[in-house]
N, CA, C and O of each residue as an XYZ file, in Angstrom:
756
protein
N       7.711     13.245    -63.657
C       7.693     12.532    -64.896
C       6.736     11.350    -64.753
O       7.111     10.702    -63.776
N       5.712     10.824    -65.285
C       4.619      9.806    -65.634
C       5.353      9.172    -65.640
O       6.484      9.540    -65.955
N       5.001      7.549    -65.198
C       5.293      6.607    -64.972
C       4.578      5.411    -65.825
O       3.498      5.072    -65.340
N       4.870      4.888    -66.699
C       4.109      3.922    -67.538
C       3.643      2.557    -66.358
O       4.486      1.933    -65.714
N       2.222      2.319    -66.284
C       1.809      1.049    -65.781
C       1.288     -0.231    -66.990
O       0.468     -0.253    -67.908
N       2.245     -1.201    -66.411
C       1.898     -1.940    -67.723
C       0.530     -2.833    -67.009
O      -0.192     -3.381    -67.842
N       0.309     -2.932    -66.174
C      -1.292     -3.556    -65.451
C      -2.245     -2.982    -66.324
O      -3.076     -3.455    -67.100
N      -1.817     -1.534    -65.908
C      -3.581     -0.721    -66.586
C      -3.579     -0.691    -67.841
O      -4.477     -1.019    -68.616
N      -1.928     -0.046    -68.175
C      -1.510      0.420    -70.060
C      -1.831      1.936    -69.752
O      -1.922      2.528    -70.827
N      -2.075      2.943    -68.477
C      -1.834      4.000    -68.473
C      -0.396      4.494    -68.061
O       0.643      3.842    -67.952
N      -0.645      5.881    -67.859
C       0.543      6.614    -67.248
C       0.312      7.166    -66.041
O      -0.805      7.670    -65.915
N       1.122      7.226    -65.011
C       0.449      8.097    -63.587
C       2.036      8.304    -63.078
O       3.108      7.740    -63.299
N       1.521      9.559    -62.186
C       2.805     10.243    -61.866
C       2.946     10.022    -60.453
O       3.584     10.850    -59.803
N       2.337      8.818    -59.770
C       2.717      8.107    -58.788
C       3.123      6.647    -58.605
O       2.902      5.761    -59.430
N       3.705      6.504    -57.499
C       4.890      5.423    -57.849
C       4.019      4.977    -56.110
O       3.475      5.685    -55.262
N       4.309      3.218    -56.232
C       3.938      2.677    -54.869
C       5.165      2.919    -53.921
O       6.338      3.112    -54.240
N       4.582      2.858    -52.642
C       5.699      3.025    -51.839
C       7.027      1.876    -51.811
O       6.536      0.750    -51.736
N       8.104      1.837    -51.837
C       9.405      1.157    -52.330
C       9.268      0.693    -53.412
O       9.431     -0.520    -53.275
N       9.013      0.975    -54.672
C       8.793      0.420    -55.664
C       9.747      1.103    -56.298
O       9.898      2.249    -55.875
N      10.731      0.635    -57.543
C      12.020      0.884    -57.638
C      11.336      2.005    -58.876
O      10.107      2.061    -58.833
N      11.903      2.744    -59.780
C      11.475      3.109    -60.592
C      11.491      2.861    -62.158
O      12.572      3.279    -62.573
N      10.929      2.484    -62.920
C      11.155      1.861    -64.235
C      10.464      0.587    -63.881
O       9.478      0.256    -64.539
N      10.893     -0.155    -62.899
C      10.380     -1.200    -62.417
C       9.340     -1.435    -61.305
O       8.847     -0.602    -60.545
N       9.100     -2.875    -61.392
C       7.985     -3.102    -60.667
C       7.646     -2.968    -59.580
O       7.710     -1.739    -59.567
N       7.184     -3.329    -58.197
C       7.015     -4.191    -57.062
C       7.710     -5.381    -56.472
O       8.101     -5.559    -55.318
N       7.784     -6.295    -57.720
C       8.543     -7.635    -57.446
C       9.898     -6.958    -57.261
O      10.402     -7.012    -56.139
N      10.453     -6.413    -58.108
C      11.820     -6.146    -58.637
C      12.225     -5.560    -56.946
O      13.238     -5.962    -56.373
N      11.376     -4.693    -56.388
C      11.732     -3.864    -54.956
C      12.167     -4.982    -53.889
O      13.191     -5.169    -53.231
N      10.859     -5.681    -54.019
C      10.824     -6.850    -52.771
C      12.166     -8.047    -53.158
O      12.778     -8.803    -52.403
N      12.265     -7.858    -54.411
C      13.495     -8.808    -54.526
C      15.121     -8.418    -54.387
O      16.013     -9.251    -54.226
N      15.298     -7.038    -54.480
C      15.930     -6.658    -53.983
C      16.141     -6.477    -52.675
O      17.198     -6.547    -52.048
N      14.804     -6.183    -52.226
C      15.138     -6.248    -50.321
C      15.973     -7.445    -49.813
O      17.023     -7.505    -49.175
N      14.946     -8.591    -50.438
C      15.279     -9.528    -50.136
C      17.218    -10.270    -50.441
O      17.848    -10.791    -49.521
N      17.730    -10.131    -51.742
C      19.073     -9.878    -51.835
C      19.601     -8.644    -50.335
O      20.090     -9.063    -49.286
N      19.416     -7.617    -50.541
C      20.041     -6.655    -49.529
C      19.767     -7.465    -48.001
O      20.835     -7.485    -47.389
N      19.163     -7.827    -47.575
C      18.683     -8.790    -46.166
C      19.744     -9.860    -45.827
O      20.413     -9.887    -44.794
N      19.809    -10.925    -47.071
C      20.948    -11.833    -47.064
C      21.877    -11.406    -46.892
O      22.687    -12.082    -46.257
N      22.294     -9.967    -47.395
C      23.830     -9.347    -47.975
C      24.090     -9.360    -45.826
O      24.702    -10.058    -45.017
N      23.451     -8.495    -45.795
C      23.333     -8.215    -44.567
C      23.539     -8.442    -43.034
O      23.668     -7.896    -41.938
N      23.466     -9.965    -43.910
C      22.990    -11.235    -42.250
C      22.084    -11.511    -41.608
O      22.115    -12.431    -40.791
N      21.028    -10.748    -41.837
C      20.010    -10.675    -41.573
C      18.788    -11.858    -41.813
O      17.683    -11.634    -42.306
N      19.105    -12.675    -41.511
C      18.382    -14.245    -41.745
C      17.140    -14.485    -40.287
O      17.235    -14.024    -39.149
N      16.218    -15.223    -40.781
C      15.177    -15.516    -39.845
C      15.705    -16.035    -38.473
O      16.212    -17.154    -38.407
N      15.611    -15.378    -37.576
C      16.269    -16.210    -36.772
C      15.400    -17.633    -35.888
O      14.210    -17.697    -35.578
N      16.255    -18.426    -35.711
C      15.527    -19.574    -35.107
C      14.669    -19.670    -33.555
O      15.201    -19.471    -32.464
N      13.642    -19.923    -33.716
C      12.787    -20.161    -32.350
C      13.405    -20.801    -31.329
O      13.864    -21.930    -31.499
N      13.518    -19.951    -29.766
C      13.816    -20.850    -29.255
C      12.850    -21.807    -28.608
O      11.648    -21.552    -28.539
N      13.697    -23.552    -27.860
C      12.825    -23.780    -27.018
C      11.956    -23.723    -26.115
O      12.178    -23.725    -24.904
N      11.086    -23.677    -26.563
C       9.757    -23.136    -25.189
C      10.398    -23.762    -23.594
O      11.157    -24.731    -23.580
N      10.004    -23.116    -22.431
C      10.894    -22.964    -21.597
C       9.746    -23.849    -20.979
O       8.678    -24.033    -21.563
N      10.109    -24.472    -19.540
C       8.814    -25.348    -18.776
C       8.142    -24.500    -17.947
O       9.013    -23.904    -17.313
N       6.867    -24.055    -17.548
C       6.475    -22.998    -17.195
C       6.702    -23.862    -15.579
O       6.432    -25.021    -15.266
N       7.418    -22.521    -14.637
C       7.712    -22.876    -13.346
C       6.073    -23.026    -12.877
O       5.033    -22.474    -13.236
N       6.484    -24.278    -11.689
C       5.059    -24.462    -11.136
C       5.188    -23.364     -9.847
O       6.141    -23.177     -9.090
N       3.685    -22.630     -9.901
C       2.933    -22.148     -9.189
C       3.055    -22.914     -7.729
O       2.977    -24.139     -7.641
N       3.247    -22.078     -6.640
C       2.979    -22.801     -5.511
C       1.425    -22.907     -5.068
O       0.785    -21.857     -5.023
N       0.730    -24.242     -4.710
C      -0.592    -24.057     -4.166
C      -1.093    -22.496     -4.243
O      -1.482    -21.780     -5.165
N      -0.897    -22.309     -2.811
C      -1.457    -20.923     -2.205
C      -0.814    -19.529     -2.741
O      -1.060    -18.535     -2.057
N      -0.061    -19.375     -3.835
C      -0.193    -18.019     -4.743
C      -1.505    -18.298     -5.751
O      -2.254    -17.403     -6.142
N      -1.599    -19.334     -5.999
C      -2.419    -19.891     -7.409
C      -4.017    -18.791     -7.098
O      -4.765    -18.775     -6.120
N      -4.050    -18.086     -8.225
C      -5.642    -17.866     -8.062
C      -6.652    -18.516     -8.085
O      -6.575    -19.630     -8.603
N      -7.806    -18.111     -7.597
C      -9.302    -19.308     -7.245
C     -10.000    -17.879     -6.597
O      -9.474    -16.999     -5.916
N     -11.393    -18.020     -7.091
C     -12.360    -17.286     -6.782
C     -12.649    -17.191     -5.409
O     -12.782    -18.219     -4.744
N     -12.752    -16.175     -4.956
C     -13.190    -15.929     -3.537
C     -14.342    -16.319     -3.019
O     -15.306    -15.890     -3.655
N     -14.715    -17.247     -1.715
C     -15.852    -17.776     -1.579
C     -17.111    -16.427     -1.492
O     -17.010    -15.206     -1.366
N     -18.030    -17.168     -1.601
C     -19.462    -15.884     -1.518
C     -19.320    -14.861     -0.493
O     -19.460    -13.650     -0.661
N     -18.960    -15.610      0.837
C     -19.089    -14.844      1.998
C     -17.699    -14.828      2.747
O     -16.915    -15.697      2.363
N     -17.265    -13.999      3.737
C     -16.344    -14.142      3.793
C     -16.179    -15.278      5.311
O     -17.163    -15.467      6.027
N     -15.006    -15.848      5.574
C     -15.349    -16.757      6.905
C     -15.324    -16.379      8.192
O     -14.535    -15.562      8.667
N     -16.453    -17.148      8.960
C     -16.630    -16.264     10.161
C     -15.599    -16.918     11.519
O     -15.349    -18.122     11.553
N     -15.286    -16.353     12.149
C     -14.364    -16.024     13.652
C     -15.040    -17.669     14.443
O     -16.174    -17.862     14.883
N     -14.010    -18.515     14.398
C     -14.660    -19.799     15.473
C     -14.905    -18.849     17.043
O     -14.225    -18.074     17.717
N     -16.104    -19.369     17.103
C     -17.154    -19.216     18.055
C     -17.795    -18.069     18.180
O     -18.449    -17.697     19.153
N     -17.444    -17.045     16.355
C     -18.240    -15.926     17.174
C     -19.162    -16.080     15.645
O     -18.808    -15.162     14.904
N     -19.991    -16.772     15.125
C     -20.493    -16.713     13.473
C     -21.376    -15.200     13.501
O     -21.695    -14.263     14.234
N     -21.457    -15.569     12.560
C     -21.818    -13.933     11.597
C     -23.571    -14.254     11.894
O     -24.313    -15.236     11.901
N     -23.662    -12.964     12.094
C     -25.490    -12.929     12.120
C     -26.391    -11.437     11.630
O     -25.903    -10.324     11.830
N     -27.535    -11.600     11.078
C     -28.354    -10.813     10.633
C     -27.986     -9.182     11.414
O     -27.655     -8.068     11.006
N     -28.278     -9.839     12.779
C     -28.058     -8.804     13.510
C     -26.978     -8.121     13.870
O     -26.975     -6.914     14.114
N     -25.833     -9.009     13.926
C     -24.381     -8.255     13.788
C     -23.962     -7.931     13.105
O     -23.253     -6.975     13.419
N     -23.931     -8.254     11.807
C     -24.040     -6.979     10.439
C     -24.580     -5.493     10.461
O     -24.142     -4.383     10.158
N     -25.703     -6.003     10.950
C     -26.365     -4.773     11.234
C     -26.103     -3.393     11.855
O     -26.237     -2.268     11.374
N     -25.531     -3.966     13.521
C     -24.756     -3.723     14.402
C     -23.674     -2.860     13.848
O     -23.618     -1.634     13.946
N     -22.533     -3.911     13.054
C     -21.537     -3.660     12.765
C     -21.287     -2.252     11.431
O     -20.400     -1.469     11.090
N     -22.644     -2.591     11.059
C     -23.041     -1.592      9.894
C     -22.992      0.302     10.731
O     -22.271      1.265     10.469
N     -23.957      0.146     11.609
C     -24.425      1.241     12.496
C     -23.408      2.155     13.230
O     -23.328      3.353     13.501
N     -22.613      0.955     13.440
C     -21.234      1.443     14.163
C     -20.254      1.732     13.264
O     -19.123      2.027     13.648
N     -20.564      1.680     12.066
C     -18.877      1.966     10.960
C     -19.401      3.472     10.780
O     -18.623      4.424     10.840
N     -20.697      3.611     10.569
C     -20.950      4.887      9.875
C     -21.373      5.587     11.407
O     -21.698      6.656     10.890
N     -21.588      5.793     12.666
C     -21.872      6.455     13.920
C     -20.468      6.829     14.328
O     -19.539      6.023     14.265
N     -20.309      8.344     14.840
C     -19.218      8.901     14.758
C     -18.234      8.553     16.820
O     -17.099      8.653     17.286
N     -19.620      8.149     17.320
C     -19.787      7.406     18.725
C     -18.262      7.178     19.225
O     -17.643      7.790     20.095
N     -17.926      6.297     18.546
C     -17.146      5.682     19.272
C     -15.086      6.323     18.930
O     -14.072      5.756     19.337
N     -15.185      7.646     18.064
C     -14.412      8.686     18.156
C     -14.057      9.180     19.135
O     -14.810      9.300     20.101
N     -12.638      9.648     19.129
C     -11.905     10.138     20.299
C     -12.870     11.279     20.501
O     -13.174     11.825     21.562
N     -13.087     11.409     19.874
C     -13.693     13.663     19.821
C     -15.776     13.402     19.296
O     -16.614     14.290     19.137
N     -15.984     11.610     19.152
C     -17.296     11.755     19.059
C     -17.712     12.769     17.490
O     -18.781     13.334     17.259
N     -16.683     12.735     16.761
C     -17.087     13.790     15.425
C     -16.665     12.752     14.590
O     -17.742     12.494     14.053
N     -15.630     11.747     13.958
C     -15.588     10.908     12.853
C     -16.154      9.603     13.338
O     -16.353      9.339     14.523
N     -16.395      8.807     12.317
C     -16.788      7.569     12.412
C     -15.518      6.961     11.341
O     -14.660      7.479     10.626
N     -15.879      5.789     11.632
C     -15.117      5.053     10.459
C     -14.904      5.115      9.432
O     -13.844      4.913      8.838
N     -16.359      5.544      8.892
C     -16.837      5.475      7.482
C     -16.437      7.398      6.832
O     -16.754      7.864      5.738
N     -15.694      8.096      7.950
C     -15.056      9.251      7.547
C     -13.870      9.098      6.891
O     -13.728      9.782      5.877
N     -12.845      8.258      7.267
C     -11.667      7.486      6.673
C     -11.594      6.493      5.782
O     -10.704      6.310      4.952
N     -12.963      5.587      6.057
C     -12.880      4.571      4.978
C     -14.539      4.839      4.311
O     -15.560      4.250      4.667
N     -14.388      6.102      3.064
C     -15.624      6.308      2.499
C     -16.178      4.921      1.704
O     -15.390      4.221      1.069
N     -17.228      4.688      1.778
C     -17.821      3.808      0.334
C     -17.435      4.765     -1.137
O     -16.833      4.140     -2.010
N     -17.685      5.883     -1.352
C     -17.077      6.409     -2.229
C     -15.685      7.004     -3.203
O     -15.357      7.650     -4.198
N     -15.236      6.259     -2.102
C     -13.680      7.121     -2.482
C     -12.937      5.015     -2.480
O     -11.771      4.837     -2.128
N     -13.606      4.076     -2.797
C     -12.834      2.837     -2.589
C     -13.086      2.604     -1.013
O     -12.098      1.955     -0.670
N     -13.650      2.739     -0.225
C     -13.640      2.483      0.821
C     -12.380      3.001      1.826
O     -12.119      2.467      2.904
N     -11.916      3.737      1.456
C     -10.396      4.243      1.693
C     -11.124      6.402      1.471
O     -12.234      6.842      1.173
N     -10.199      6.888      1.708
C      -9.682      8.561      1.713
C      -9.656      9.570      0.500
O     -10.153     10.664      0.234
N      -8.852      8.678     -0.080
C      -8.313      9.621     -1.046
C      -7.038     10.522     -0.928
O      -6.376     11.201     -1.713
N      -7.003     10.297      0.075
C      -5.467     11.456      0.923
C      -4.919     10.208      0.803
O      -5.227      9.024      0.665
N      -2.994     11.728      1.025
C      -1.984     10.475      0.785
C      -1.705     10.267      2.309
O      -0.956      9.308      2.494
N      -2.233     11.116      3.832
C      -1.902     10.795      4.945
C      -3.212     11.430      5.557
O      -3.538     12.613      5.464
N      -3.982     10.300      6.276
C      -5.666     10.869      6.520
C      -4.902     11.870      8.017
O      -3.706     11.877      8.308
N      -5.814     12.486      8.614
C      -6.437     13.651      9.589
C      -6.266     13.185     10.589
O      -5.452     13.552     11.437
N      -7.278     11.983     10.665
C      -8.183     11.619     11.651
C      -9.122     12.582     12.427
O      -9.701     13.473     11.804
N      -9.310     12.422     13.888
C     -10.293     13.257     14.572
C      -9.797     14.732     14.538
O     -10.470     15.377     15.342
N      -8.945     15.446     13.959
C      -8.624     16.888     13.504
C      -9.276     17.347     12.036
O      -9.167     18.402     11.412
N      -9.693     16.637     11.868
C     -10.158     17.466     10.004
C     -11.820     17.299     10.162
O     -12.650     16.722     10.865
N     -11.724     18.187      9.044
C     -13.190     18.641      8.677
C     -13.797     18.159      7.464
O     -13.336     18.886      6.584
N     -14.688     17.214      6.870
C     -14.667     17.443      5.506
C     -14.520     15.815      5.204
O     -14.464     14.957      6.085
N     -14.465     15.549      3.649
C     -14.656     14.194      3.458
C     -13.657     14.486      2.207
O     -13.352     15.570      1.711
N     -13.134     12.812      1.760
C     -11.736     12.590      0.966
C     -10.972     13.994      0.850
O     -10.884     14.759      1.811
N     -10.428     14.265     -0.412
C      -9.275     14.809     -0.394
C      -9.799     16.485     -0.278
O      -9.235     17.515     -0.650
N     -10.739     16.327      0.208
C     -11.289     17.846      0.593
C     -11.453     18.234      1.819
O     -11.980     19.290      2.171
N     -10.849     17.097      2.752
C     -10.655     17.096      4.123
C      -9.511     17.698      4.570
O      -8.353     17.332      4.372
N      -9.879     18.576      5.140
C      -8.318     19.366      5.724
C      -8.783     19.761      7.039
O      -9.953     19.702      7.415
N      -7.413     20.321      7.972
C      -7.168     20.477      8.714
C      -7.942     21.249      9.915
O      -8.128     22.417      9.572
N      -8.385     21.014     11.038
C      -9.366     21.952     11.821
C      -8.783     22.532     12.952
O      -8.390     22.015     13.998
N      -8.793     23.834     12.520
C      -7.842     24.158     13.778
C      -6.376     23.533     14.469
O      -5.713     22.723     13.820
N      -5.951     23.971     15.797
C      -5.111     23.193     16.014
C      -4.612     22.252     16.040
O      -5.585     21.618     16.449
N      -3.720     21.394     15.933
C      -3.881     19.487     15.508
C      -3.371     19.433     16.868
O      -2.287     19.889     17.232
N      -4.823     18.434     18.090
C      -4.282     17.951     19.025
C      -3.511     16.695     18.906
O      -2.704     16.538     19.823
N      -3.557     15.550     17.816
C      -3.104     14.914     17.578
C      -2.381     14.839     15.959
O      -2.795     15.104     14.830
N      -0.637     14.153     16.721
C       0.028     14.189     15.273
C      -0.740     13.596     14.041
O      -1.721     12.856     14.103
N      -0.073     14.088     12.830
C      -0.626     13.821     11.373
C      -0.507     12.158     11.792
O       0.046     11.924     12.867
N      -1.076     10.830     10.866
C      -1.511      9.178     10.630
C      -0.375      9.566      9.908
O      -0.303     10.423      9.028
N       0.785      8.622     10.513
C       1.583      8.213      9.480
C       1.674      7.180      7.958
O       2.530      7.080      7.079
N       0.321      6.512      8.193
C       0.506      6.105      6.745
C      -1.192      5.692      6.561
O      -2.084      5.354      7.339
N      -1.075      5.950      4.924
C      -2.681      6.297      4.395
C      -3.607      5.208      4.716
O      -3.197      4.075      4.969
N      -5.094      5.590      4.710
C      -5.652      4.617      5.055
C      -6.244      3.819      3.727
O      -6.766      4.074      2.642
N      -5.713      2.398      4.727
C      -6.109      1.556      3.422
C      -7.793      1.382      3.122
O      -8.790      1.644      3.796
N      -7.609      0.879      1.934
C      -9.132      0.565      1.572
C      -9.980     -0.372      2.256
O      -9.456     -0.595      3.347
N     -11.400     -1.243      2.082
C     -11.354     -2.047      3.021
C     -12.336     -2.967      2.331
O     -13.170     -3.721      2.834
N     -11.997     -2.693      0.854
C     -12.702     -3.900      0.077
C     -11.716     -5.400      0.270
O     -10.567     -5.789      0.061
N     -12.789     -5.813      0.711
C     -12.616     -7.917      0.463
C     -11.888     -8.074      1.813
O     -11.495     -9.200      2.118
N     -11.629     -6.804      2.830
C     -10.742     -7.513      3.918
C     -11.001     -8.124      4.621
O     -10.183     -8.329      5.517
N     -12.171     -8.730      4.650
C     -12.801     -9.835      5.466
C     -12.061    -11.261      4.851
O     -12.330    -12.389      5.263
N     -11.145    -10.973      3.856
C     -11.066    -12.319      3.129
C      -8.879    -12.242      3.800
O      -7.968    -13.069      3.842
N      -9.010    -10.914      4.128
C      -7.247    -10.785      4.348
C      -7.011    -12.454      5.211
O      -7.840    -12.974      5.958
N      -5.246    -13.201      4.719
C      -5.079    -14.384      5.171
C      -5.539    -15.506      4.676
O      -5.150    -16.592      5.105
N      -6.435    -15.388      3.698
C      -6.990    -16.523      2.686
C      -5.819    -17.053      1.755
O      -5.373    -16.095      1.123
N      -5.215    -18.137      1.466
C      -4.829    -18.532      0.216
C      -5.569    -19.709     -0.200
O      -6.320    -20.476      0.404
N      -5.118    -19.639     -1.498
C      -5.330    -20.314     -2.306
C      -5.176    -22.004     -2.008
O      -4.068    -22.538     -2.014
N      -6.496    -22.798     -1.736
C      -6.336    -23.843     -1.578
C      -5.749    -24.237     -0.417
O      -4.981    -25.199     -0.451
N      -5.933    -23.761      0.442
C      -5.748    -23.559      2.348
C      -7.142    -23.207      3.479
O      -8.017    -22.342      3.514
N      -6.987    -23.707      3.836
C      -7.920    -23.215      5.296
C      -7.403    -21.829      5.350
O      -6.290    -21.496      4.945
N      -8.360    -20.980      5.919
C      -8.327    -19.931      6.656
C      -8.299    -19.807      8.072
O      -9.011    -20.597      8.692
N      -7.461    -18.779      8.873
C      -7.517    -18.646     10.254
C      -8.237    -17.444     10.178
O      -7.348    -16.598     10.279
N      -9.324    -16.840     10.061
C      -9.811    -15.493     10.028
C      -8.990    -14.580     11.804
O      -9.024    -13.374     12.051
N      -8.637    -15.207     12.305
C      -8.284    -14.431     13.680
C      -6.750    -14.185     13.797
O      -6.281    -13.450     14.665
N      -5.903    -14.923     12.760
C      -4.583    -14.814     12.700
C      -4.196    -13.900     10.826
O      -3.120    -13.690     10.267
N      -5.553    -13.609     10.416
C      -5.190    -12.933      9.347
C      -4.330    -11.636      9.341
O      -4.394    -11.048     10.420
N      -3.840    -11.262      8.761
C      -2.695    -10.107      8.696
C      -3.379     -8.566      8.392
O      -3.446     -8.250      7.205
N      -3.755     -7.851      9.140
C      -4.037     -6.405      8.599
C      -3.155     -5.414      8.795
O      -2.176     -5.574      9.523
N      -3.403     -4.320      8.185
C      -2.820     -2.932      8.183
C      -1.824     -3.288      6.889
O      -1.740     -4.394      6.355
N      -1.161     -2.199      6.551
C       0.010     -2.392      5.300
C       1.225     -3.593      6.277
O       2.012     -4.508      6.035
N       0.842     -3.036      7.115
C       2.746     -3.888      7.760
C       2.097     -5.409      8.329
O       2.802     -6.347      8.702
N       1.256     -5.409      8.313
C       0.802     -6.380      9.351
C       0.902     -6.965     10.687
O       0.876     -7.990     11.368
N       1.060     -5.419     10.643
C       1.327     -5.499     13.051
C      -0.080     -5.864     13.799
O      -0.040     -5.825     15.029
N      -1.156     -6.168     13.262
C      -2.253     -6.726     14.132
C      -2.845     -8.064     13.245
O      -2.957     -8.025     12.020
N      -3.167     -9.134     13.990
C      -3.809    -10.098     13.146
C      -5.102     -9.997     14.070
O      -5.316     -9.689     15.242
N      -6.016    -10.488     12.750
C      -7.846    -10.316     13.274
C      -8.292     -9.150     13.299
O      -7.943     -8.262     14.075
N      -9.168     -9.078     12.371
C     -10.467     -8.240     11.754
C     -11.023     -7.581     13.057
O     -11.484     -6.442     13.134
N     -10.916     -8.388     13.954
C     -11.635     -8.349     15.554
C     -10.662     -7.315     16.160
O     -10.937     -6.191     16.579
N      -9.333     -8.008     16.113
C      -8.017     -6.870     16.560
C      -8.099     -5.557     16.079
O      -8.227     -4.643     16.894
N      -8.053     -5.363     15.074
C      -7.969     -4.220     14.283
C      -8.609     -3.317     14.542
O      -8.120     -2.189     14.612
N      -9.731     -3.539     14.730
C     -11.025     -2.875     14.492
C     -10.649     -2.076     15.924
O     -11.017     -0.906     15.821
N     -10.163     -2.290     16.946
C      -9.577     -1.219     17.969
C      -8.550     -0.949     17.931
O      -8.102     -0.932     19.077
N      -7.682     -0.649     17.067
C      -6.564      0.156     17.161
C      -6.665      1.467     17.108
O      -6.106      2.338     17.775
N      -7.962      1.567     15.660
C      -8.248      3.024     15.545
C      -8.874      3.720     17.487
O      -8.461      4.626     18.212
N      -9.689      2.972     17.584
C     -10.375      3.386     18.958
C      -9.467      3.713     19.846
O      -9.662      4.839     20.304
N      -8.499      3.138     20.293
C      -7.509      3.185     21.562
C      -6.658      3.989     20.481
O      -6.109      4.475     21.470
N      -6.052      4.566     19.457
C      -5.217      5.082     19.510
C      -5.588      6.338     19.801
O      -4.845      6.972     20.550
N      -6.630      6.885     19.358
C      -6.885      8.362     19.834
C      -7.974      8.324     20.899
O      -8.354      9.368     21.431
């Protein structure tokens, strides 16, 4: 049935959405508004804004310096980068002389695997397309390898000195120092 609009002075056989019929728009919203009160339904009051707990110093974020800090008495040099570069990606210093570092911790995959439990010197292959080679002389890595973006910075807080040699690595943090670490993989297999 057409609907008389007294706006236009036509007829149309559509109606706005909640709009009562015979009647207007206002008439809808004013009824809501009665039905709301009926209801209990009243604005409710704001509460007091709460005091925002203070931040301790060293959670607080702050940009990471440019470089990361170097080991008292051993500073960082052109050439030990270099060094250190040669030796992440050279498979050398592997139990079996076949992975390098940079087999477990790809630049491509996050600096990390991609597996949820890496190989090590038993697999063939790179991230999660690395599987198993032959017999496993050594048991499966019990836990995945982490990534190894910014860990030169692991042990930094916020608005503190750094000990770069007492910094915390691995997930659990059973070795401190970048220096430490860096032979666990070596001596374990």
């Amino acid at each position: 049935m057409p609907i008389h609009d007294p706006r236009s002075g036509t007829e149309t056989a559509r109606r706005s959405a909640g709009e009562i019929p015979g009647r207007g728009p206002r008439v809808a919203t004013a009824a809501l508004a009665v039905l709301l009160g009926i209801t209990g339904l009243r604005e409710v009051p704001a509460e007091p804004p709460r005091p925002t707990p203070e931040i301790p110093r060293e959670l607080r974020l702050s940009p990471l310096p440019v470089r990361a800090p170097d080991l008292p008495g051993n500073p960082s040099s052109e050439d030990k980068i270099e060094l250190g570069r040669l030796l992440f990606f050279d498979p050398i210093l592997s139990g079996n002389s076949n992975v390098a570092c940079a087999t477990c911790h790809h630049p491509g995959l996050g600096w990390a695997d991609g597996r949820p439990l890496p190989l090590g010197i038993d697999g063939a292959g790179l991230g999660p397309s690395r599987l198993p080679r032959g017999v496993a002389r050594t048991p499966l890595l019990e836990r995945n390898t982490p990534g190894l973006v910014n860990v030169g910075f692991n042990g930094m807080l916020s608005g503190q000195g750094v000990l770069p040699e007492r910094a915390p690595m691995f997930w659990d943090s059973r070795v401190e120092g970048l220096e430490a670490q860096a032979l666990i993989p070596i001596e374990s297999r």
